[in-house]
C-alpha positions as CSV (number, residue, x, y, z in Angstrom):
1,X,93.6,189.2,204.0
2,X,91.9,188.7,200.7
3,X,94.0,189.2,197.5
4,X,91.5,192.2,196.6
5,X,92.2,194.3,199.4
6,X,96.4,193.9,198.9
7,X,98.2,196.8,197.0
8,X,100.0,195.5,193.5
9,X,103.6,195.0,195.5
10,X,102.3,193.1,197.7
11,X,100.1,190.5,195.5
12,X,103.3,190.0,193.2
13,X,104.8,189.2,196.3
14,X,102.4,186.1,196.9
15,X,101.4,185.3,193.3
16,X,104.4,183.2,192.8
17,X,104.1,182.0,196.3
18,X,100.7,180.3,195.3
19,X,102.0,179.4,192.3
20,X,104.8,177.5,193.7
21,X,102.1,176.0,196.0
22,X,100.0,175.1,193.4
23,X,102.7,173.3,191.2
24,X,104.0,171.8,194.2
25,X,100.6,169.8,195.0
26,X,100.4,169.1,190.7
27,X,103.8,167.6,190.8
28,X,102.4,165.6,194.1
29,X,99.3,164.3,192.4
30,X,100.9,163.9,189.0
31,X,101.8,159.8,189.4
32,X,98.4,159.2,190.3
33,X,95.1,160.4,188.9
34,X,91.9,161.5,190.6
35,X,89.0,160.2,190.8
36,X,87.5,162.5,188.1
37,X,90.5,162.4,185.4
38,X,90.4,158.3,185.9
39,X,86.4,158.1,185.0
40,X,87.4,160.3,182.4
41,X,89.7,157.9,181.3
42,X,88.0,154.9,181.4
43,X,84.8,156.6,179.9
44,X,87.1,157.4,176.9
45,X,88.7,154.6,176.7
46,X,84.9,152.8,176.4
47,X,83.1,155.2,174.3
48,X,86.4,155.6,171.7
49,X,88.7,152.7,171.9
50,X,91.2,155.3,171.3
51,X,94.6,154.8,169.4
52,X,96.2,157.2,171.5
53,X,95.2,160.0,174.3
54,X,96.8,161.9,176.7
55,X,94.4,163.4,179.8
56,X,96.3,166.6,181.9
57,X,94.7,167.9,184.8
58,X,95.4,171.7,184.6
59,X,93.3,172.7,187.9
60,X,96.2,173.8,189.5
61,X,96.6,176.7,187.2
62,X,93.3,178.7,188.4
63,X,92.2,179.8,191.2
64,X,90.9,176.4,192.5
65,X,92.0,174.4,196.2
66,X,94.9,171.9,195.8
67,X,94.1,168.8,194.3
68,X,91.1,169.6,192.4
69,X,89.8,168.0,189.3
70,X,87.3,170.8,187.5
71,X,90.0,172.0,184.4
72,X,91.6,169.4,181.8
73,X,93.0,169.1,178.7
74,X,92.4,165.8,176.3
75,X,94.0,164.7,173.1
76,X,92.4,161.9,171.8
77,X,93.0,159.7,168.8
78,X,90.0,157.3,167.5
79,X,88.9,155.6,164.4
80,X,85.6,156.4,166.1
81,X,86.2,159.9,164.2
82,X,86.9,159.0,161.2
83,X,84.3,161.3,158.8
84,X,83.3,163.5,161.6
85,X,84.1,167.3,161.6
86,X,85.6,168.6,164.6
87,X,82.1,169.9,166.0
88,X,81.0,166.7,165.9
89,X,84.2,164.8,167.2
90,X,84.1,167.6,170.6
91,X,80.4,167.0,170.6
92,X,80.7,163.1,171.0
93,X,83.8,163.7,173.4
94,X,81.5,166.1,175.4
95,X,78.3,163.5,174.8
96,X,80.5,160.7,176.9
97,X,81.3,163.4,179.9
98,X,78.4,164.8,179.6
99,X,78.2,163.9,183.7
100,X,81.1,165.0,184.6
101,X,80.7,168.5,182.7
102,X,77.6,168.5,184.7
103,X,78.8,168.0,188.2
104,X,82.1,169.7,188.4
105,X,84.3,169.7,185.5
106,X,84.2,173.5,184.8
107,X,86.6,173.5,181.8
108,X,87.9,170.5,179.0
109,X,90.2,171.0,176.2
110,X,89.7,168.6,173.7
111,X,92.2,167.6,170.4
112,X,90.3,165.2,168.4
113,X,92.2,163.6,165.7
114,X,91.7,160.6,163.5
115,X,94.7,158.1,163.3
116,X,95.4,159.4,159.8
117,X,95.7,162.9,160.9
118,X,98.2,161.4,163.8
119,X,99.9,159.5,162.1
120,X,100.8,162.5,159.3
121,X,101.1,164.7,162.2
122,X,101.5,163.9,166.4
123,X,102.1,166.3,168.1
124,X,102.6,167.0,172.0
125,X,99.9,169.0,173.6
126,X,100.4,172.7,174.0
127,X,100.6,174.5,177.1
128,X,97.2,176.4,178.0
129,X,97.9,180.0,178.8
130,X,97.8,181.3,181.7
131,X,94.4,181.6,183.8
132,X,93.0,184.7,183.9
133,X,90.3,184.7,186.6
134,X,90.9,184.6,190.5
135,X,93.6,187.0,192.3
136,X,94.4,188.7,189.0
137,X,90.9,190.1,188.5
Protein backbone atom coordinates (compact mmCIF):
# COMPACT_ATOMS: atom_id res chain seq x y z
CA UNK A 1 0.00 0.00 0.00
CA UNK A 2 1.30 3.23 -1.44
CA UNK A 3 1.47 6.21 0.89
CA UNK A 4 -1.14 8.02 -1.54
CA UNK A 5 -3.90 5.66 -1.09
CA UNK A 6 -3.49 5.78 3.09
CA UNK A 7 -6.00 8.08 5.04
CA UNK A 8 -4.00 11.03 7.10
CA UNK A 9 -4.13 8.70 10.58
CA UNK A 10 -2.64 6.23 9.13
CA UNK A 11 0.40 7.97 7.16
CA UNK A 12 1.31 9.92 10.55
CA UNK A 13 1.40 6.60 11.79
CA UNK A 14 4.30 5.49 9.43
CA UNK A 15 5.89 8.84 8.76
CA UNK A 16 8.00 8.67 11.80
CA UNK A 17 8.41 4.96 11.21
CA UNK A 18 10.41 5.89 7.98
CA UNK A 19 11.84 8.47 9.52
CA UNK A 20 13.33 6.47 12.17
CA UNK A 21 14.35 4.08 9.36
CA UNK A 22 15.90 6.57 7.45
CA UNK A 23 18.02 8.15 10.36
CA UNK A 24 18.86 4.79 11.49
CA UNK A 25 20.68 3.80 7.99
CA UNK A 26 22.35 7.89 8.24
CA UNK A 27 23.66 7.14 11.59
CA UNK A 28 24.87 3.57 9.98
CA UNK A 29 26.69 5.24 7.08
CA UNK A 30 27.82 8.31 8.97
CA UNK A 31 31.62 6.92 9.83
CA UNK A 32 32.14 6.18 6.35
CA UNK A 33 31.43 8.07 3.17
CA UNK A 34 30.11 6.92 -0.11
CA UNK A 35 31.38 6.67 -2.99
CA UNK A 36 29.76 9.87 -4.33
CA UNK A 37 30.42 12.28 -1.14
CA UNK A 38 34.27 10.88 -1.17
CA UNK A 39 34.83 12.03 -5.14
CA UNK A 40 33.17 15.01 -3.94
CA UNK A 41 35.69 15.30 -1.54
CA UNK A 42 38.63 14.73 -3.11
CA UNK A 43 37.44 16.73 -6.26
CA UNK A 44 37.23 19.74 -3.70
CA UNK A 45 39.99 19.13 -2.06
CA UNK A 46 41.96 19.34 -5.77
CA UNK A 47 40.17 22.04 -7.41
CA UNK A 48 40.21 24.37 -3.91
CA UNK A 49 42.86 23.37 -1.56
CA UNK A 50 40.36 24.32 0.94
CA UNK A 51 41.21 25.78 4.41
CA UNK A 52 38.28 24.14 5.87
CA UNK A 53 35.03 22.13 4.52
CA UNK A 54 32.63 20.14 5.91
CA UNK A 55 30.47 17.62 3.23
CA UNK A 56 26.88 16.19 4.87
CA UNK A 57 24.99 13.79 3.07
CA UNK A 58 21.33 14.74 3.71
CA UNK A 59 19.66 11.98 1.35
CA UNK A 60 18.14 10.37 4.05
CA UNK A 61 15.83 13.26 4.59
CA UNK A 62 13.72 12.81 1.17
CA UNK A 63 12.09 10.39 -0.19
CA UNK A 64 15.15 8.48 -1.51
CA UNK A 65 16.24 4.36 -0.69
CA UNK A 66 18.66 4.00 2.26
CA UNK A 67 22.07 4.75 1.65
CA UNK A 68 21.75 7.05 -1.23
CA UNK A 69 24.08 9.83 -2.23
CA UNK A 70 21.88 12.38 -4.63
CA UNK A 71 21.28 15.41 -1.65
CA UNK A 72 24.34 17.21 0.23
CA UNK A 73 25.24 20.13 1.84
CA UNK A 74 28.97 21.71 1.46
CA UNK A 75 30.70 24.46 3.35
CA UNK A 76 33.82 25.19 1.94
CA UNK A 77 36.56 27.59 2.88
CA UNK A 78 39.39 28.58 0.01
CA UNK A 79 41.76 31.23 -0.78
CA UNK A 80 40.64 30.12 -4.27
CA UNK A 81 37.66 32.66 -3.51
CA UNK A 82 39.21 35.32 -2.59
CA UNK A 83 37.61 38.39 -4.98
CA UNK A 84 34.83 36.24 -6.28
CA UNK A 85 31.12 37.00 -5.53
CA UNK A 86 29.12 34.25 -4.32
CA UNK A 87 27.67 33.44 -7.96
CA UNK A 88 30.87 32.98 -9.01
CA UNK A 89 32.31 30.98 -5.84
CA UNK A 90 28.83 28.35 -6.32
CA UNK A 91 29.55 28.51 -10.01
CA UNK A 92 33.28 27.21 -9.69
CA UNK A 93 32.00 24.79 -6.74
CA UNK A 94 29.30 23.51 -9.31
CA UNK A 95 32.10 23.74 -12.36
CA UNK A 96 34.28 20.90 -10.35
CA UNK A 97 30.93 18.55 -9.79
CA UNK A 98 29.73 19.42 -12.74
CA UNK A 99 29.76 15.23 -13.25
CA UNK A 100 28.33 14.38 -10.41
CA UNK A 101 25.37 17.02 -10.73
CA UNK A 102 25.02 15.39 -14.01
CA UNK A 103 24.74 11.73 -13.09
CA UNK A 104 22.87 11.69 -9.84
CA UNK A 105 23.43 14.33 -7.37
CA UNK A 106 19.94 15.85 -7.49
CA UNK A 107 20.45 18.59 -4.87
CA UNK A 108 23.98 20.51 -3.31
CA UNK A 109 24.04 23.18 -0.76
CA UNK A 110 26.97 25.11 -0.96
CA UNK A 111 28.57 27.90 1.78
CA UNK A 112 31.46 29.40 0.13
CA UNK A 113 33.57 31.58 2.28
CA UNK A 114 36.94 33.07 1.94
CA UNK A 115 39.35 32.42 5.04
CA UNK A 116 38.86 36.08 6.01
CA UNK A 117 35.11 35.74 6.14
CA UNK A 118 35.85 32.47 8.45
CA UNK A 119 38.08 33.50 10.32
CA UNK A 120 35.78 36.84 11.37
CA UNK A 121 32.91 34.48 11.42
CA UNK A 122 32.74 30.23 11.41
CA UNK A 123 29.97 29.02 11.81
CA UNK A 124 28.43 25.34 12.00
CA UNK A 125 26.30 24.50 9.20
CA UNK A 126 22.52 24.87 9.58
CA UNK A 127 20.08 22.24 9.46
CA UNK A 128 18.11 22.08 6.02
CA UNK A 129 14.41 22.07 6.59
CA UNK A 130 12.50 19.57 6.16
CA UNK A 131 11.94 17.86 2.57
CA UNK A 132 8.90 18.48 1.19
CA UNK A 133 8.39 16.15 -1.78
CA UNK A 134 7.62 12.31 -1.53
CA UNK A 135 4.75 10.87 1.05
CA UNK A 136 3.80 14.39 2.05
CA UNK A 137 2.72 15.44 -1.39
Amino acid sequence: MTALFMNKPVQQLISPALCYLRCSAYLRTMAKCGPVESLIKNKLNEALHPSHMEIVNESFMHNVPPGSETHFKILVVSEAFDGLPLIKRHRLVNTTLDEELKTGVHALSIVAKTPAQWSENPQQMESSPACRGGFGK
